[in-house]
KEZA-204322 format. One record per residue (C-alpha): residue in one letter; x, y, z negated. Coordinates in pm, 1 decimal, decimal comma, always signed. Layout:
BEGIN
residuo  u  v  w
a  X  Y  Z
...
// end
This chain:
BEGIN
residuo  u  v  w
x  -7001,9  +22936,2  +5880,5
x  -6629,0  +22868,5  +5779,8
x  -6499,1  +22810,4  +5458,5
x  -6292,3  +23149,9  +5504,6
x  -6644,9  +23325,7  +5610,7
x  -6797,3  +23178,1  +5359,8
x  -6507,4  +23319,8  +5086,8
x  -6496,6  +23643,9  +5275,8
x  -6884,8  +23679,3  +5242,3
x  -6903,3  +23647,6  +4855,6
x  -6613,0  +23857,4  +4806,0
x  -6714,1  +24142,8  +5024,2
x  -7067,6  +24108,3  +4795,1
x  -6858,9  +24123,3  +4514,1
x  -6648,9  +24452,8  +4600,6
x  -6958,1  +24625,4  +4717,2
x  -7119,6  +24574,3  +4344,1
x  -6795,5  +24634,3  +4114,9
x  -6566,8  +24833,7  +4314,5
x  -6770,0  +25174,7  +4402,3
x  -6815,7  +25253,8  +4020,7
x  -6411,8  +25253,2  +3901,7
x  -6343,3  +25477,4  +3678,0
x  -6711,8  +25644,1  +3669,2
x  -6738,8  +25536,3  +3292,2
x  -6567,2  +25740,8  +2985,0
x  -6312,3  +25517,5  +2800,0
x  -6448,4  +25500,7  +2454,7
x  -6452,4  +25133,4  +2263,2
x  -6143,6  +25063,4  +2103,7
x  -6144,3  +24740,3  +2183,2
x  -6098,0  +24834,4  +2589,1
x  -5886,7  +25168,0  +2452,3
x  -5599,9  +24975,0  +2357,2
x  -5524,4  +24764,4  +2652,6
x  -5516,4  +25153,2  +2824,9
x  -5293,7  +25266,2  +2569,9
x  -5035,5  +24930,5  +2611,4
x  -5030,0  +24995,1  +2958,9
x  -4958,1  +25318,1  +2934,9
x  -4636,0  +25274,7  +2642,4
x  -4529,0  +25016,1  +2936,1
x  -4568,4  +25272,9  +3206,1
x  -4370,1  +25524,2  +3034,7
x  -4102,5  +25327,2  +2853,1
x  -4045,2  +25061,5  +3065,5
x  -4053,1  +24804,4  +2758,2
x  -4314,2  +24535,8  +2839,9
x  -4331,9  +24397,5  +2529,5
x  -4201,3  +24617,7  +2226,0
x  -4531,7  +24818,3  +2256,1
x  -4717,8  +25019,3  +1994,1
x  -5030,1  +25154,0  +1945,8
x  -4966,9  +25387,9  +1656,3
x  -4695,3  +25286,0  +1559,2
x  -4810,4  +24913,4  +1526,6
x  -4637,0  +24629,7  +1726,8
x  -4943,1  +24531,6  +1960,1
x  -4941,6  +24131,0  +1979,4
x  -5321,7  +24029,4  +1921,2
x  -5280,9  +23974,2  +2274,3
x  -5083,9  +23807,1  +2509,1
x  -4913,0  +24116,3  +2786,5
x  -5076,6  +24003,6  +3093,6
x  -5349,3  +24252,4  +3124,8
x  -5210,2  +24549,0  +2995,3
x  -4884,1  +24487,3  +3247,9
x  -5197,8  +24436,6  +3518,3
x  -5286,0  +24807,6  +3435,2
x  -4961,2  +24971,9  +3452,6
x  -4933,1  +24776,1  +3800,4
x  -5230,4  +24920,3  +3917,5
x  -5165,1  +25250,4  +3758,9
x  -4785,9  +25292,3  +3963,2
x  -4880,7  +25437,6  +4277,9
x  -5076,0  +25699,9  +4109,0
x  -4791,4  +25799,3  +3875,3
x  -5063,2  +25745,9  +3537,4
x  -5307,0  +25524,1  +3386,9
x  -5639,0  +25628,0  +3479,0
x  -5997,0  +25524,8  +3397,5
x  -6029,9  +25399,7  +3793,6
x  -5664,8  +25226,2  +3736,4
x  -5736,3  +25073,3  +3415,8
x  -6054,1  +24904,5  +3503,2
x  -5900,3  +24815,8  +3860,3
x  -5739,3  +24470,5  +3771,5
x  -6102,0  +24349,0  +3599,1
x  -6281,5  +24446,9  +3870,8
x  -6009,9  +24216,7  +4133,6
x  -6034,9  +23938,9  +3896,4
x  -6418,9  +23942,8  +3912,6
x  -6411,4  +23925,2  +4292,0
x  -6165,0  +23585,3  +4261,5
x  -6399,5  +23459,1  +3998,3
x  -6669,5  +23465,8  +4278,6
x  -6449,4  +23377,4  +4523,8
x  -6309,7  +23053,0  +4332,1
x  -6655,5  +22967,2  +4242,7
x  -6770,1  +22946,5  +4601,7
x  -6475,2  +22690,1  +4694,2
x  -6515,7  +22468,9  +4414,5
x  -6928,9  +22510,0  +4514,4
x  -6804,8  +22468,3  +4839,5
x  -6639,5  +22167,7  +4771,5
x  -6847,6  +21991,0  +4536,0
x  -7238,4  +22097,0  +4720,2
x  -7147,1  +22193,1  +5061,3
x  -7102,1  +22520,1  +5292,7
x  -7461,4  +22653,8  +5169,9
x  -7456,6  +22617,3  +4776,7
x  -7109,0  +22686,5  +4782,2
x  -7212,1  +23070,2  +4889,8
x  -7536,5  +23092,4  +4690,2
x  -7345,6  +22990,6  +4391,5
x  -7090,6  +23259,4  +4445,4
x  -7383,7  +23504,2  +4532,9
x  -7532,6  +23404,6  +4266,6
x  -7265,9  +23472,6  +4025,8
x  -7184,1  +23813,3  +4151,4
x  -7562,3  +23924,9  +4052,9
x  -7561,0  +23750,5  +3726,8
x  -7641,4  +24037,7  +3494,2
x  -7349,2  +23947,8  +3226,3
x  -7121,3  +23911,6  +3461,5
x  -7162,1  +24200,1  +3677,1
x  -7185,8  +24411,0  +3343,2
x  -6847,6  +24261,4  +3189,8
x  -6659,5  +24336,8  +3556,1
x  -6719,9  +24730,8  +3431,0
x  -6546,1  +24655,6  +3093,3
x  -6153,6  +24714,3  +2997,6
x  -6095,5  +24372,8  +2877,1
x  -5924,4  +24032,4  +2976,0
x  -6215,1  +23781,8  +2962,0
x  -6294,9  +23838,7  +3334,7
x  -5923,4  +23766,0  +3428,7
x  -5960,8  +23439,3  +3160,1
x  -6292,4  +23377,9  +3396,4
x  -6118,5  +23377,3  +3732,3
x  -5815,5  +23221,9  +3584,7
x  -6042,9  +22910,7  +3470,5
x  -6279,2  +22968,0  +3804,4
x  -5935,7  +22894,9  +3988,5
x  -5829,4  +22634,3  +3744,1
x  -6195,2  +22408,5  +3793,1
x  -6082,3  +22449,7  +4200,9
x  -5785,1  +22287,0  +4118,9
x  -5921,9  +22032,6  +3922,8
x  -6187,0  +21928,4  +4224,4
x  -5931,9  +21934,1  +4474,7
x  -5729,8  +21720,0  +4265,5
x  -5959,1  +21465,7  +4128,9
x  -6150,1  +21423,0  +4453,7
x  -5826,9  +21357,5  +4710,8
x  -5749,7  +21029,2  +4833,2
x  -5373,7  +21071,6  +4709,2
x  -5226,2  +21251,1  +4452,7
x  -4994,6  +21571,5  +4607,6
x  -4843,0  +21833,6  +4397,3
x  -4964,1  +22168,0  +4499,9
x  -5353,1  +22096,1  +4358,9
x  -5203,6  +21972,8  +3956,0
x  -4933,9  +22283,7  +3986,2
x  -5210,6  +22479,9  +4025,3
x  -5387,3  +22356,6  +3776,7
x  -5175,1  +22381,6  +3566,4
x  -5025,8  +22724,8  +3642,1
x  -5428,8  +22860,2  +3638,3
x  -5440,9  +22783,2  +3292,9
x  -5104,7  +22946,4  +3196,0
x  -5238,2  +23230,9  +3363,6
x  -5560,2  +23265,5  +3094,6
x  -5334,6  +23193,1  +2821,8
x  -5116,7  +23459,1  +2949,4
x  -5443,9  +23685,4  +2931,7
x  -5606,6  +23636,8  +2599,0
x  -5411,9  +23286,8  +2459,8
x  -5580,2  +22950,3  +2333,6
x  -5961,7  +23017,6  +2492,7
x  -5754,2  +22994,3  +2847,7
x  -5722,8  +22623,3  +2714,0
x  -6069,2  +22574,6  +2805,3
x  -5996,4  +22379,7  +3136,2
x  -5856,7  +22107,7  +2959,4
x  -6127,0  +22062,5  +2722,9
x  -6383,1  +22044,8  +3013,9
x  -6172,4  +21829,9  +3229,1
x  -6113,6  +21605,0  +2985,0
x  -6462,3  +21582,1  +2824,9
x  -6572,4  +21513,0  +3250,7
x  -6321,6  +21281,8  +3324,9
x  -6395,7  +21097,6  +2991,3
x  -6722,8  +21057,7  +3070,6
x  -6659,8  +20946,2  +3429,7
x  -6354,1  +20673,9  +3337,6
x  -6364,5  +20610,0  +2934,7
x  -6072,0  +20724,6  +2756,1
x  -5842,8  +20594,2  +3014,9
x  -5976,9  +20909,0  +3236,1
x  -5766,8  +21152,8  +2997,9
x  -5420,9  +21020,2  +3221,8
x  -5565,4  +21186,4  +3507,5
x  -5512,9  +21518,6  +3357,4
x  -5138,1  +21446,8  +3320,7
x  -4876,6  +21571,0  +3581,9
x  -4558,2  +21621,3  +3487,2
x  -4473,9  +21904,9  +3794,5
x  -4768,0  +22084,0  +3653,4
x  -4657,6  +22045,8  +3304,0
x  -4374,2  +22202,2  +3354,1
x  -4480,9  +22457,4  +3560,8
x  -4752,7  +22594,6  +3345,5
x  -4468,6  +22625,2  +3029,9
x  -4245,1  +22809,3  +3191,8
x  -4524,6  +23056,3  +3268,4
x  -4601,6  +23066,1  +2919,0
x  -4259,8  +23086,9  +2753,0
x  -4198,5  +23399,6  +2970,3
x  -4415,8  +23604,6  +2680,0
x  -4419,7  +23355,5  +2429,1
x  -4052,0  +23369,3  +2386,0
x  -4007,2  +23751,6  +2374,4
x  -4310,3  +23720,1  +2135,0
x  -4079,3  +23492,5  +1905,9
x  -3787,0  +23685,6  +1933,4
x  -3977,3  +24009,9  +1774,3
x  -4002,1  +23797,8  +1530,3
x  -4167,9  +23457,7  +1419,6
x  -4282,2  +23460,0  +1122,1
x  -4471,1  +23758,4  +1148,5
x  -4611,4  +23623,1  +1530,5
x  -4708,2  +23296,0  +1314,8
x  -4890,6  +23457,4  +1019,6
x  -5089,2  +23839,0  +1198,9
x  -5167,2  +23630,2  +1553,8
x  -5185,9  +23300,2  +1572,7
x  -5328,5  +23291,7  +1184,8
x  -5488,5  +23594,4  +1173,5
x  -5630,9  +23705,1  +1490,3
x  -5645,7  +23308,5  +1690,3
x  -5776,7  +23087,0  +1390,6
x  -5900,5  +23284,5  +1102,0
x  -6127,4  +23571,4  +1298,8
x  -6295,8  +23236,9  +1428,1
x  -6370,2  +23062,5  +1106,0
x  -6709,8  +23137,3  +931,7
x  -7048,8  +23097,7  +906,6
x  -7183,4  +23099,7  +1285,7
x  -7505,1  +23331,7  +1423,8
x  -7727,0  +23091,0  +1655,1
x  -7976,3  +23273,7  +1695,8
x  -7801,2  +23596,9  +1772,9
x  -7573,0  +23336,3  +2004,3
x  -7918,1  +23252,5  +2185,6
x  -8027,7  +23562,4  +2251,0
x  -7706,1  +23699,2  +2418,1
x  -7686,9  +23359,3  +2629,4
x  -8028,2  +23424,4  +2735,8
x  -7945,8  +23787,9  +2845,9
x  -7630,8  +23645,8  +2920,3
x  -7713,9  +23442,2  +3244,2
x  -8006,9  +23707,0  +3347,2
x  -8212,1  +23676,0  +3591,9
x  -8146,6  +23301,8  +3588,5
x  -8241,4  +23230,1  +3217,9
x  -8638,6  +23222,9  +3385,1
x  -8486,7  +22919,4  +3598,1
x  -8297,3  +22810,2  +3320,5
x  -8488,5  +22543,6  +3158,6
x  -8596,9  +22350,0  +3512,8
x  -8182,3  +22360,2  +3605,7
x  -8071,6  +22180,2  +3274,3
x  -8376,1  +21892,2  +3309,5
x  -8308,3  +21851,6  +3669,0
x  -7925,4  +21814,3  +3594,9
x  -7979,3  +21622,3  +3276,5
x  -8174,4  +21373,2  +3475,1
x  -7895,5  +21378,7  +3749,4
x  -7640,1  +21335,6  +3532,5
x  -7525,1  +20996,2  +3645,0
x  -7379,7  +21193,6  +3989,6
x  -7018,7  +21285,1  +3958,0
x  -7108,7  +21628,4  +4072,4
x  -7394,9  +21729,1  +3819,2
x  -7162,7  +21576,1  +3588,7
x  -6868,9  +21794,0  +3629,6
x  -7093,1  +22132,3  +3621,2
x  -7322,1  +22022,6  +3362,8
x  -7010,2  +21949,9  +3147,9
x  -6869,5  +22297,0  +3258,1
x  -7122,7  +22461,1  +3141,9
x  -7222,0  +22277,3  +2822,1
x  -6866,3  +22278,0  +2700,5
x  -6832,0  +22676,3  +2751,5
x  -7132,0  +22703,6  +2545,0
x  -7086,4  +22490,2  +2282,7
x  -6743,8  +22625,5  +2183,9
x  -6851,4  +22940,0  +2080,8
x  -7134,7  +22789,2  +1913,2
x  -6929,3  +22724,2  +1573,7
x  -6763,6  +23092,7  +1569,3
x  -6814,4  +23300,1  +1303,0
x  -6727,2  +23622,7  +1465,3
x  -6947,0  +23586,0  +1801,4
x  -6909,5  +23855,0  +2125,0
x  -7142,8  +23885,1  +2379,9
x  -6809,9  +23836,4  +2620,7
x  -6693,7  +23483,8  +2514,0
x  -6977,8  +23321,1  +2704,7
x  -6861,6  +23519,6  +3024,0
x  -6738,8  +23134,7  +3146,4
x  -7069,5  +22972,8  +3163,6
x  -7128,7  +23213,1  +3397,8
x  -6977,5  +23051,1  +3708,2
x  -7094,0  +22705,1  +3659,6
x  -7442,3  +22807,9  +3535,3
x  -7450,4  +22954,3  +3886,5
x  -7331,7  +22671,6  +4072,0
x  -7614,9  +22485,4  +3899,1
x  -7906,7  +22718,4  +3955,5
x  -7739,6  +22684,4  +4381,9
x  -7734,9  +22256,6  +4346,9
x  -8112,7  +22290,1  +4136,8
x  -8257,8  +22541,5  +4440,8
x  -8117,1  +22278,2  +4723,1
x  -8179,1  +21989,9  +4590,5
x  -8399,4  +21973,1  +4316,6
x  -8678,7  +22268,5  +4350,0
x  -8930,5  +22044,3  +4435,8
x  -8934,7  +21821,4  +4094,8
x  -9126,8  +21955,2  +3802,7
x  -9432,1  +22111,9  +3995,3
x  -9693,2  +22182,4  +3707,3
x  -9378,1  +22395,3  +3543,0
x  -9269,2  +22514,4  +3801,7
x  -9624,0  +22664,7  +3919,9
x  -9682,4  +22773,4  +3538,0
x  -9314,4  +22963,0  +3528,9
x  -9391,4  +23161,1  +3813,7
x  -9713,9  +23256,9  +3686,7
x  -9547,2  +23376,2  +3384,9
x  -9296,5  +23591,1  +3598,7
x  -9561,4  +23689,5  +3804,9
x  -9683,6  +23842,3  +3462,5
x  -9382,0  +23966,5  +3339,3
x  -9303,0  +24118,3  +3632,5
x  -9612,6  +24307,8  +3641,4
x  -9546,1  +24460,5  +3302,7
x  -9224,9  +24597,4  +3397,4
x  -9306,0  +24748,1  +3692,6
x  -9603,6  +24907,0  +3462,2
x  -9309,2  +24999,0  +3218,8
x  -9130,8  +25149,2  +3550,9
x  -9412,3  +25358,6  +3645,9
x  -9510,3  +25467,6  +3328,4
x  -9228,4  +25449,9  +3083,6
x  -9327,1  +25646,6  +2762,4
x  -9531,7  +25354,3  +2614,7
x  -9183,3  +25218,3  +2581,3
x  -9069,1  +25458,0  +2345,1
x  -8734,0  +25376,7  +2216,0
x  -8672,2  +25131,8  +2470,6
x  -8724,8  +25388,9  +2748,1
x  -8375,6  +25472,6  +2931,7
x  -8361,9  +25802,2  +3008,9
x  -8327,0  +25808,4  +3360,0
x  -8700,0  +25653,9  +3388,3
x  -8914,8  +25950,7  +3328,8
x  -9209,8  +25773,1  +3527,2
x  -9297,1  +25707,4  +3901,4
x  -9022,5  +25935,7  +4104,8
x  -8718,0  +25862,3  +4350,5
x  -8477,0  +25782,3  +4049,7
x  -8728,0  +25503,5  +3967,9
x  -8755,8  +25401,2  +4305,8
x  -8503,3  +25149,5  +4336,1
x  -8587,2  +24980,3  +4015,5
x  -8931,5  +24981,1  +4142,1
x  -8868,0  +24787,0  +4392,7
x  -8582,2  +24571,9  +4285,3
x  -8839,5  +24405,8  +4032,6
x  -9088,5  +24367,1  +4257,4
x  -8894,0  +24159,5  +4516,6
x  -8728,9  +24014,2  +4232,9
x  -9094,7  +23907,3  +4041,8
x  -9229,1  +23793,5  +4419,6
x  -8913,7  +23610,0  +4539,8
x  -8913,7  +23419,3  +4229,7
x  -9268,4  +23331,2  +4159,5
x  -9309,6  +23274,9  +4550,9
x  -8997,4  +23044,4  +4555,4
x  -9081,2  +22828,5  +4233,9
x  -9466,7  +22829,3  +4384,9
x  -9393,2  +22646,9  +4702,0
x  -9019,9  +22519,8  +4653,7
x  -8878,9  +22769,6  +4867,6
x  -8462,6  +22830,1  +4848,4
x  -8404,1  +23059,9  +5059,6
x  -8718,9  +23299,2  +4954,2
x  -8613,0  +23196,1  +4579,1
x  -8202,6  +23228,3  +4604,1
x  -8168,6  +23482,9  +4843,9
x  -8436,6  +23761,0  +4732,3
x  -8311,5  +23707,1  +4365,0
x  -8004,4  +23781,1  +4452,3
x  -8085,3  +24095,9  +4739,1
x  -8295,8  +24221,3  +4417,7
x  -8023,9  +24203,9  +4164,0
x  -7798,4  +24362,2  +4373,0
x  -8004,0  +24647,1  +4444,0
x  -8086,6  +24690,7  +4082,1
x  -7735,4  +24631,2  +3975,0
x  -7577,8  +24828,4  +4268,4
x  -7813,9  +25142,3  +4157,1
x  -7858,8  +25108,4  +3753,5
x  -7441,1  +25104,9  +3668,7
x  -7422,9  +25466,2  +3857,9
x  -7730,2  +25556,9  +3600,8
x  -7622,3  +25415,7  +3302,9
x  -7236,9  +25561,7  +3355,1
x  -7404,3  +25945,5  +3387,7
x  -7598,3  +25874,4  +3022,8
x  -7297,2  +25662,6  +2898,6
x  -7092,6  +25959,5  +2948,4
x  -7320,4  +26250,5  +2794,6
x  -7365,3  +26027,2  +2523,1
x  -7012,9  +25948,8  +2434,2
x  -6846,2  +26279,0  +2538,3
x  -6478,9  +26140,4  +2395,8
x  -6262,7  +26403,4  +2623,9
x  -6507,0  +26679,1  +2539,5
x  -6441,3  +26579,1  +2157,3
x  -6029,2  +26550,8  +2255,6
x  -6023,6  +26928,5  +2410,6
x  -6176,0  +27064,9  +2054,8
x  -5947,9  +26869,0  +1855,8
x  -5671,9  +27009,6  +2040,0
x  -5831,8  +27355,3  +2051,0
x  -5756,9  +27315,6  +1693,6
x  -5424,8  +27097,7  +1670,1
x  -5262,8  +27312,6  +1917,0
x  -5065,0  +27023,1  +2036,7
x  -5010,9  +26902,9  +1644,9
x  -5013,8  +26570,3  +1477,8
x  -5391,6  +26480,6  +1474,8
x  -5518,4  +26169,5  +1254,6
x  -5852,5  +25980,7  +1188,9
x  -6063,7  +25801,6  +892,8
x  -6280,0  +25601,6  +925,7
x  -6262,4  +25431,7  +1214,3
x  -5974,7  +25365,4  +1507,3
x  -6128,0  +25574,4  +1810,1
x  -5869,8  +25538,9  +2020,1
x  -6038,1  +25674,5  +2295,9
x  -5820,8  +26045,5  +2156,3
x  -5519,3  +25860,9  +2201,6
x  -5609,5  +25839,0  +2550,7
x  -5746,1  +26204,9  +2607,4
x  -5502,5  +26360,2  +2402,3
x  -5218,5  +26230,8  +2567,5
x  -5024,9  +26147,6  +2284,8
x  -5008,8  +25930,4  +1970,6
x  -5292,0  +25973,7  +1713,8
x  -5199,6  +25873,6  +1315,8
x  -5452,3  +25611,0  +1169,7
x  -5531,4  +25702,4  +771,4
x  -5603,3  +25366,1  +647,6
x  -5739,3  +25494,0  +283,8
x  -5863,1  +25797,6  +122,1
x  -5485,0  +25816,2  -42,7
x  -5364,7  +25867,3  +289,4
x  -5616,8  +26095,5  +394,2
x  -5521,3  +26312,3  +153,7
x  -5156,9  +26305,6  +189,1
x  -5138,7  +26371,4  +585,1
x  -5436,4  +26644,9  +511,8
x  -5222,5  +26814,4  +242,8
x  -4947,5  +26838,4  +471,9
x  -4751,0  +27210,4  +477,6
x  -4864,0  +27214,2  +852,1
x  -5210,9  +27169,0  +782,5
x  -5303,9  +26918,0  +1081,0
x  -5636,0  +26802,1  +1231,9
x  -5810,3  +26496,4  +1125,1
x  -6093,2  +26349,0  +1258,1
x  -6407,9  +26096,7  +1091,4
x  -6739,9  +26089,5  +1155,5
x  -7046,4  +26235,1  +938,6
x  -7108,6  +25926,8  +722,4
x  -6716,9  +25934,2  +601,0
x  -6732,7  +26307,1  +551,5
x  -7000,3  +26288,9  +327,8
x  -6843,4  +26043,0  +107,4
x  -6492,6  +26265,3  +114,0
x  -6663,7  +26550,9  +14,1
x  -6798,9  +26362,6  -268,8
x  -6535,7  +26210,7  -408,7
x  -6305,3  +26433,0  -381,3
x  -6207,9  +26832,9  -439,3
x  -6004,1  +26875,9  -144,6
x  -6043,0  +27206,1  +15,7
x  -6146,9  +27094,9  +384,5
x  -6315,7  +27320,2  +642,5
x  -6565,6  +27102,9  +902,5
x  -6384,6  +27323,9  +1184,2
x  -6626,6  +27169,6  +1445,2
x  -6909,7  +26855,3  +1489,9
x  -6997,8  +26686,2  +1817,2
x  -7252,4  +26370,0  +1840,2
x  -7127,9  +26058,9  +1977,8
x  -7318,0  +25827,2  +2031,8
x  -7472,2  +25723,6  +1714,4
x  -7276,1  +25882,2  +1482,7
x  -7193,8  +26288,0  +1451,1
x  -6792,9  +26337,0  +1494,5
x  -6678,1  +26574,4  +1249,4
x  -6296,2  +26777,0  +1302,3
x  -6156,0  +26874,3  +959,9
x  -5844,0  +27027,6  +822,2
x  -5744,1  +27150,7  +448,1
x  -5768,8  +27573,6  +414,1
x  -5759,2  +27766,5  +61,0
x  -5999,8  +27941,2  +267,1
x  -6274,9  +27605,4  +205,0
x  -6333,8  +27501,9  -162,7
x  -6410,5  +27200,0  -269,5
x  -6735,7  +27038,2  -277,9
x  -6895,2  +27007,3  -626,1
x  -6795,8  +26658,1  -765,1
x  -7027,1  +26385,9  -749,4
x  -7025,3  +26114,9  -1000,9
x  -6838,6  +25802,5  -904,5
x  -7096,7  +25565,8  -980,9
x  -7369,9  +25749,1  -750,7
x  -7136,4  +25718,0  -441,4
x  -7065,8  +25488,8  -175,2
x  -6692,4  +25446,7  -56,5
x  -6640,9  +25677,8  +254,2
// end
């Protein structure tokens, strides 16, 4: 197999897993909401930068995603669900496609492709590939940077294109989500320290490159500036790049997402980071082990942890598990033989589960309502999965290990998104909520409290106000007009409360967790009997 085969096998995995399902889920977090929204202000006024999303200058975030989307979104004339999630779903397939050619380079032809394989079934990263948010193009940005790196480090003499690259790779994460696209410097320069003493930090330093990668980032930071600096300086970079990092960090919540995380290879987990730590004196173990230690251990100290911000072990956690399975199955036999007897267990309790779900109670998803053809595939997903794993680790078999954990994962991957869109969506109806608000607003000003949904920005069509306290509230509610507002139950409760507005509940839908409620003043609604302030909580 050529290296181009090799490339063009991983990505064709990859588009068969995270293409089919584009635009299958509603838009509802705000988080992904507001990227949709930028892209769409861009769309329609042609200004790339002096966006708003209600009637707030959008700069947590650098413009490179959102002007992704409205690419995307041109030749269909509007920014869609399919069109929105479009550019995350292309940077996931050049995440596994960069992370076969550095495997390529680094372990050879056949660990190069089961490390991309592998990375394309990770459960974490196939699930973030469905989201509306930049850390995938960050991921292939720093997948394509670490390429780079190992071309450049590893030639015989210096030439320009592999540094430019480099360089360039890392503008591009900045340019998607700022200083975490850094992250290729850290781990290079960690690696190389390790490999040449503190001398090894020159090797980073190329002045093409250098120069290259600023002018790609003064093309947004400069427009940025220009909106004005001060106020960049102090709600950004202070407020949103240093402060919402500083706290008190959650390790044990930060353990339990990395183990679900790097799924299904946190079973494999514990024999890949012995075998490498003991092979750490090889340039190559070296390199990924620092990879992935150093994408861990930044988050580590964060106060304000997301699931998403270990998205970059992913890559070289599955360039590991490919070196571990080709060259280093065979050590550790008592654990090994004692792991897969414990997935041999495991796995027959979830196939149990499968069969015969309602023991699970709360934990049973609603599209397993016992032993039928929607269970099926998850049937036997786990089972090859449980008997390629426990039968590879059992007699230090690769191929029987590598390749039917991945075949599994992709079956149960491939099948579960198309299930878990269909509840996703009846649970979080957000454009059957937007055509009763506007069965109601009749194309009026519309305005929530008590939280941002800006999923009815979306479905509306147009710009929805943001009350920020009960004083406003009250003042857009009180309006001659008499426009729509939106909260959910909990807030209403406290409103009613605390106030004696006349409000009418004109309608309540459930989403999610949380019961919707649609509002608006009327002499026709009196006021709820006042409760003492001391016996309520703030709406």
């Amino acid at each position: 197999m050529s290296r181009l085969q090799g490339a063009l096998l991983v990505a064709a995995v990859a588009a068969l897993l995270v293409l089919p399902p584009l635009g299958q889920r509603v838009l509802v977090p705000s988080d992904e909401v507001r990227f949709v929204l930028y892209a769409r202000d861009v769309a329609e006024r042609g200004a790339p930068f002096d966006v708003r999303v209600r009637a707030k200058l959008f700069r947590e975030k650098p413009p490179l995603f959102a002007w992704l989307i409205a690419l995307s979104s041109a030749p269909v004339g509007r920014v869609t669900e399919a069109t929105a999630q479009l550019p995350v779903a292309l940077a996931a397939i050049a995440a596994v496609v960069f992370t076969f050619l550095a495997g390529d380079r680094l372990l050879g032809r056949g660990p190069g492709v089961m490390g991309g394989l592998a990375l394309a079934t990770t459960y974490g990263f196939f699930s973030h590939s469905q989201f509306i948010l930049p850390d995938m193009l960050v991921v292939a940005c720093v997948c394509a940077a670490m390429y780079a790196l190992v071309v450049w480090q590893r030639a015989e003499r210096v030439t320009w294109p592999a540094p430019v690259a480099f360089y360039v790779a890392i503008a591009g994460a900045v340019y998607a989500k700022g200083p975490v696209g850094l992250l290729p410097f850290l781990i290079g320069g960690v690696w190389l320290w390790s490999e040449h003493g503190a001398a090894g930090l020159r090797r980073l330093w190329h002045l093409g490159g250098a120069l290259a990668g600023a002018l790609v980032t003064l093309t947004w930071v400069v427009p940025f500036l220009t909106m004005g600096g001060g106020t960049f300086a102090e709600a950004v970079i202070w407020e949103d790049w240093i402060r919402w990092y500083v706290g008190r960090p959650r390790i044990l919540n930060l353990l339990i997402d990395t183990a679900v995380m790097c799924l299904p290879w946190t079973a494999v987990l514990p024999l890949v980071l012995a075998a490498a730590i003991r092979h750490r004196r090889e340039p190559v173990v070296r390199l990924l082990l620092t990879w992935f230690l150093v994408s861990f251990l930044v988050i580590l100290p964060i106060a304000n942890q997301r699931t998403r911000y270990l998205l970059p072990m992913t890559p070289p956690l599955a360039l590991l598990v490919a070196w571990w399975a080709a060259a280093e199955l065979h050590a550790f036999r008592l654990a090994r033989r004692a792991l897969a007897l414990l997935i041999l267990a495991v796995g027959a309790v979830a196939l149990v589960g499968i069969a015969w779900p309602r023991p699970l109670g709360a934990w049973q998803p609603p599209y397993l309502a016992g032993l039928s053809l929607a269970s099926l595939p998850f049937v036997a997903a786990v089972a090859v999965l449980t008997a390629s794993m426990a039968w590879g680790l059992c007699v230090a078999a690769p191929r029987v290990l590598m390749g039917g954990t991945v075949v599994a994962m992709a079956l149960a991957l491939g099948f579960g998104i198309w299930q878990y869109n269909r509840d996703f969506n009846t649970a979080h109806d957000f454009p059957r909520l937007a055509a009763a608000v506007e069965q109601h607003a009749n194309g009026g000003d519309v305005a929530v409290f008590g939280g941002r949904w800006f999923a009815l920005d979306y479905y509306l069509g147009r710009r929805v106000h943001s009350a920020e306290t009960l004083a406003e509230f009250t003042d857009f509610a009180l309006r001659p007009e008499r426009p729509v507002l939106v909260t959910n139950g909990r807030t209403w409760t406290g409103i009613r409360a605390t106030t004696n507005l006349g409000l009418c509940a004109l309608d309540e839908q459930p989403m999610g967790s949380q019961m919707m409620v649609i509002v608006q003043a009327s002499p026709q609604c009196p006021p709820a009997p006042r409760t003492p302030a001391s016996s309520t909580a703030r709406p």
